[in-house]
C-alpha positions, 0 to 999 in steps of 0.5 A: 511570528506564529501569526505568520506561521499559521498562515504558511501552514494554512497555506499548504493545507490548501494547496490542491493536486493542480495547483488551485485551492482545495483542502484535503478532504476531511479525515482523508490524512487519518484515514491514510494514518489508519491504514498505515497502521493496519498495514503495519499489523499485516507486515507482522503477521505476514512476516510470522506466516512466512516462515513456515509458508511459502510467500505465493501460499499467503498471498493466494490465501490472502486473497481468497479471504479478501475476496468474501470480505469484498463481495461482502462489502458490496452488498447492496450497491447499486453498481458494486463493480463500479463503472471505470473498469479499466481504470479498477482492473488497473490497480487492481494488477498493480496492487496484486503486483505490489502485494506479492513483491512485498510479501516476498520480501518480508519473507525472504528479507530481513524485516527492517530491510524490506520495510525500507525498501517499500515505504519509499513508495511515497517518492515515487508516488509524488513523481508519478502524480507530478507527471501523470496527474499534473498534481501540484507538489509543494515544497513542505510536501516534499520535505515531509516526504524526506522526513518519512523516508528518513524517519522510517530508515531510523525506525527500522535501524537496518545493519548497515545504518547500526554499524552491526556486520551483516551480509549484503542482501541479495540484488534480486530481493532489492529488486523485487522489493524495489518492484513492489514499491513502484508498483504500490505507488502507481497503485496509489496514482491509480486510485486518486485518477479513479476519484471518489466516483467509485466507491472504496469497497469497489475499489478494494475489491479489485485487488482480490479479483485480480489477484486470485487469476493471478496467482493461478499458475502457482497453485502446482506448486509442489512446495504448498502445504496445508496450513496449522491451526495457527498458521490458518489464524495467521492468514485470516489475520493478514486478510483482515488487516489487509482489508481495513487498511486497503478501505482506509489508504483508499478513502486517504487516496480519494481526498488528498493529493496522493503525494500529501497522502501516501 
């Protein structure tokens, strides 16, 4: 029996985005478990800036800092910019999407309700990598699936799930929301069609480049303000964080289906 459960075991392992045999890369999956972390650490502390600052002010902020951490990152590549363009500026939009949905949502959502709603990415990731990428889902993926998505609902142990009364959340914060994980999935999507030809500070430096053209049009606002030293603090953090776990999720994405690895 355990011979036989090592090799159903060996046998996922070896199931590739297509159907043929290929492993993950090696350290893709702790890569994708690193960036989980870091991604955890900046939905704490974009939640703690929130509450004084207006969600567009920390992802402008955000991305601004991000940006000289990119170009940093960069330095010395013989193509930083990459070569697929279209494909960067792809998901570069769609994670500038992502990102400000869910800071939206962490800021004006109860945390354990917001972090629900964006880590059923990984179900929508797996549909579009079946349909767009004809990658190959198996069944243990599917059930480890599952399992995040019921693992996370208990961790977080939203109201409705304790029992405890609480006021319905508003239609559009779960829509947005909702928005923000689509939009992270087909992130996702687009990094694993990218492939290992870029090179994940290429990758990552997308996000800030257009996130930052993005956010322009709120720079009026009349509800920004400048920041305390300690919400200043809160945003380098976020941006840190925010970088490390980026790098991570896409060397995670680069050598694991993106089903396995989100």
């Amino acid at each position: 029996m355990p011979r036989a459960l090592a090799a159903g075991v060996a046998t996922m392992q070896v199931t590739s985005d297509a159907g043929t045999s290929t492993a993950p890369a090696p350290g893709a999956l702790r890569s994708m478990a690193v960036g989980a972390f870091w991604f955890s650490v900046m939905t704490t502390l974009a939640k703690l800036a929130g509450r004084t600052l207006p969600s567009s002010e920390v992802v402008m902020a955000r991305a601004v800092f991000t940006l000289a951490l990119g170009l940093w990152g960069v330095r010395g590549l013989a193509r930083p910019f990459g070569t697929q363009t279209g494909l960067l500026v792809t998901r570069g939009l769609l994670g500038a999407l992502a990102l400000n949905c869910f800071f939206w949502s962490v800021t004006h959502l109860p945390l354990a309700e917001a972090s629900v709603i964006q880590y059923t990415n990984p179900v929508f990731a797996a549909v579009f990598a079946m349909v767009l990428l004809k990658e190959r889902v198996t069944r243990a993926t599917l059930m480890a699936i599952g399992g995040a998505v019921i693992g996370t609902v208990l961790v977080a142990n939203p109201p409705w799930l304790a029992g405890a009364s609480s006021a319905p959340l508003p239609l559009h914060g779960v829509l947005i929301a909702l928005t923000g994980a689509i939009a992270s999935a087909a992130a996702y999507v687009t990094i694993r069609r990218i492939g290992p030809r870029e090179r994940p500070q290429t990758v990552v430096l997308y996000l800030p480049l257009c996130t930052i053209p993005a956010m322009l049009p709120f720079l009026g606002d009349a509800a920004w303000r400048w920041p305390t030293p300690v919400e200043w603090a809160l945003l380098v953090g976020i941006s840190i964080a925010t970088q490390l776990a980026q790098l991570a999720m896409t060397r995670g994405l680069q050598g694991a289906s993106a089903a396995r690895a989100t």
